[in-house]
C-alpha positions in Angstrom: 49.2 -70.9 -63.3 52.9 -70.2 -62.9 54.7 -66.5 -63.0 55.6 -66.8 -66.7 52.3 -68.2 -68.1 50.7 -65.0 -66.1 53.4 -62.6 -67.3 52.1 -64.0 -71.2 48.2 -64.0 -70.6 48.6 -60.3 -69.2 50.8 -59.8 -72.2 48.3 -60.8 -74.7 45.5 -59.4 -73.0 46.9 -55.9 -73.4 48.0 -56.0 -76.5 44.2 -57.1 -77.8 42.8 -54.6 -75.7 45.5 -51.8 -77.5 44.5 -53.1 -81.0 40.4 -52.5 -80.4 41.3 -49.0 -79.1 41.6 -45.9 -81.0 45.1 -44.1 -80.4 45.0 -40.9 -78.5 42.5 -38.9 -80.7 42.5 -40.9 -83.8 38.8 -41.2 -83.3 38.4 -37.2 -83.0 36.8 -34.7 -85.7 39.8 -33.0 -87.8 39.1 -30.3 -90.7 39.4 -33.0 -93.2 36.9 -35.7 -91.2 34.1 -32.9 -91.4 34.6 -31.6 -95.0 32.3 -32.0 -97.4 28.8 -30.2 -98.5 26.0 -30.9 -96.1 22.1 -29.4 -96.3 19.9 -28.8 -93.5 18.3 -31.1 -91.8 16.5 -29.5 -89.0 17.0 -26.1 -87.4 14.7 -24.4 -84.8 16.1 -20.6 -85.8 14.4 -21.1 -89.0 11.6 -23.4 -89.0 10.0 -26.3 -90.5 11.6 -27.1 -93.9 14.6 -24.3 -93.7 16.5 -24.4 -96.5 20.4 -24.2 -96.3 23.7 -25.6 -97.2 26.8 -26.2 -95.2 30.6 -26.0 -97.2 33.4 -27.3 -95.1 36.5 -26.9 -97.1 39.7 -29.8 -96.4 41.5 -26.4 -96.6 39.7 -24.4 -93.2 37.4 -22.0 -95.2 33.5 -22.5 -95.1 30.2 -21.2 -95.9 27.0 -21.2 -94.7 23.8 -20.6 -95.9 20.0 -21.1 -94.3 16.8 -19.4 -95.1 13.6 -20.3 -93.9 11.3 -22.6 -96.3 9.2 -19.7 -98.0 10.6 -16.1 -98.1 8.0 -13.3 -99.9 9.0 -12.3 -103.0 9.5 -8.6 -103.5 6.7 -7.1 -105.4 9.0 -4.8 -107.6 11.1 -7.5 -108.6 14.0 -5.6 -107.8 15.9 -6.3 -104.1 17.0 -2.7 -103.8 13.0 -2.1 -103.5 12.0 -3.8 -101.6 9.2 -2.5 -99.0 10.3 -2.6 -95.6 8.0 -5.4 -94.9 9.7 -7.7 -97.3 13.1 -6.5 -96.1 12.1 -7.3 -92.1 11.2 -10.4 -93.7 14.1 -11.5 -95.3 16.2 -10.2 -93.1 14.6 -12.0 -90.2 14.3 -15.0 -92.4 17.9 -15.7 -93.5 21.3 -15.6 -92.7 24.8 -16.1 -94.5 28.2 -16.2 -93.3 31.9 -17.1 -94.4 35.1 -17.5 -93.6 37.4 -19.8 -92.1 37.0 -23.0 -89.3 38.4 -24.7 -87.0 37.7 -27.7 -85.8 39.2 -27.5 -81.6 38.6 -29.3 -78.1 40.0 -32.7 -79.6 37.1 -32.6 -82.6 34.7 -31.2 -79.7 33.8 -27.9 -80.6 34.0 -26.3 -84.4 35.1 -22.5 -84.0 33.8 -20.5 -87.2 36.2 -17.2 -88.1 33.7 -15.1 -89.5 35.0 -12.6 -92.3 31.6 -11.5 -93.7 28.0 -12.3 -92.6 24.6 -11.1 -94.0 24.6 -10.2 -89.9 27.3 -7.4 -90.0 27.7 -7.8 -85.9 29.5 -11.7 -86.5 32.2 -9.8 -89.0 35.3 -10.3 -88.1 34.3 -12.2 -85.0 34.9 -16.0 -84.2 31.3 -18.7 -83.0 32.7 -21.7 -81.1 29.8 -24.5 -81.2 29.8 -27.8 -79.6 30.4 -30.0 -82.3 28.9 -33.3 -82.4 29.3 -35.7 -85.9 27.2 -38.9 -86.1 27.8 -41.0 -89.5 26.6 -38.2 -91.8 25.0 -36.1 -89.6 27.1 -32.5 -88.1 25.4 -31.2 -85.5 26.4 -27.8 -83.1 24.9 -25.7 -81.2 24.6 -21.6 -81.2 24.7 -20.4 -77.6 24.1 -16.8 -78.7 21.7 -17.1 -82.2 22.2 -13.4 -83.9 18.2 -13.3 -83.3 18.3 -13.8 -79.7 16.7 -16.3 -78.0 17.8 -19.9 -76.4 20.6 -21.9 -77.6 19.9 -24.2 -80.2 21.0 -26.7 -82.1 21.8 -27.0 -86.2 21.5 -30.7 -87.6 23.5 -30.7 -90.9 23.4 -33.9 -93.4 26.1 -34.8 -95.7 25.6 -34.6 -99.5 26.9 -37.7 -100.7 
């Protein structure tokens, strides 16, 4: 093969090779990639069945809901009294934050900017989570889960 026919099989070869290949981090998680309404789909924190939804707003604000499948009802039927058995329980059973999100570490990590949380310690406080998206699955993990214990994942499905 001579110098030019060379110089044009390299040529082509990287210019195939460029086309099949996502551009720097075209293939990375943004804000709008991730938006969208998602329920629980498994999470360790809060049991078999948990219950929960996931908001991811296009414009950087989210919230979060979970609660575990079954939470007692309060015998008064009135939340403000509520024996402090059924509080422990609900307390220990739920959780709700908002706020705003970023999504960081080339669509890596997910960093929430918590403005109010059913956990008063998280307000005003930011929760960077590994951040993996599969199809229409979100998943991240919670080094520090406001009930102690191990890090943990949170698998999140997207409402369609």
């Amino acid at each position: 093969m001579n110098r030019r026919n060379t110089l044009a099989a390299i040529s082509a070869s990287l210019l195939l090779l460029s086309l099949t290949m996502p551009a720097g981090d075209a293939g990375a998680q943004s804000a709008k990639s991730v938006a969208g309404t998602y329920s629980i789909a498994s999470t360790e924190a809060f049991g078999k069945g948990a219950r929960g939804t996931l908001m991811l707003g296009a414009d950087g604000r989210y919230s979060i809901v979970l609660a575990r499948a079954t939470l007692p009802k309060f015998a008064t039927n009135n939340r403000m009294k509520g024996t402090s058995e059924e509080m422990k329980a609900i307390v220990g059973g739920s959780i709700a934050h908002v706020g705003k999100y970023t999504i960081d570490d080339g669509g890596k990590a997910i960093t929430f900017h918590v403005e109010t949380s059913t956990y008063p310690n998280w307000d005003g406080t930011t929760q960077k989570r590994a951040l993996k998206v599969t199809g229409d699955q979100l998943t991240y993990t919670v080094t520090a889960p406001s009930g102690g214990g191990p890090a943990a994942d949170v698998v999140w499905k997207r409402i369609k």
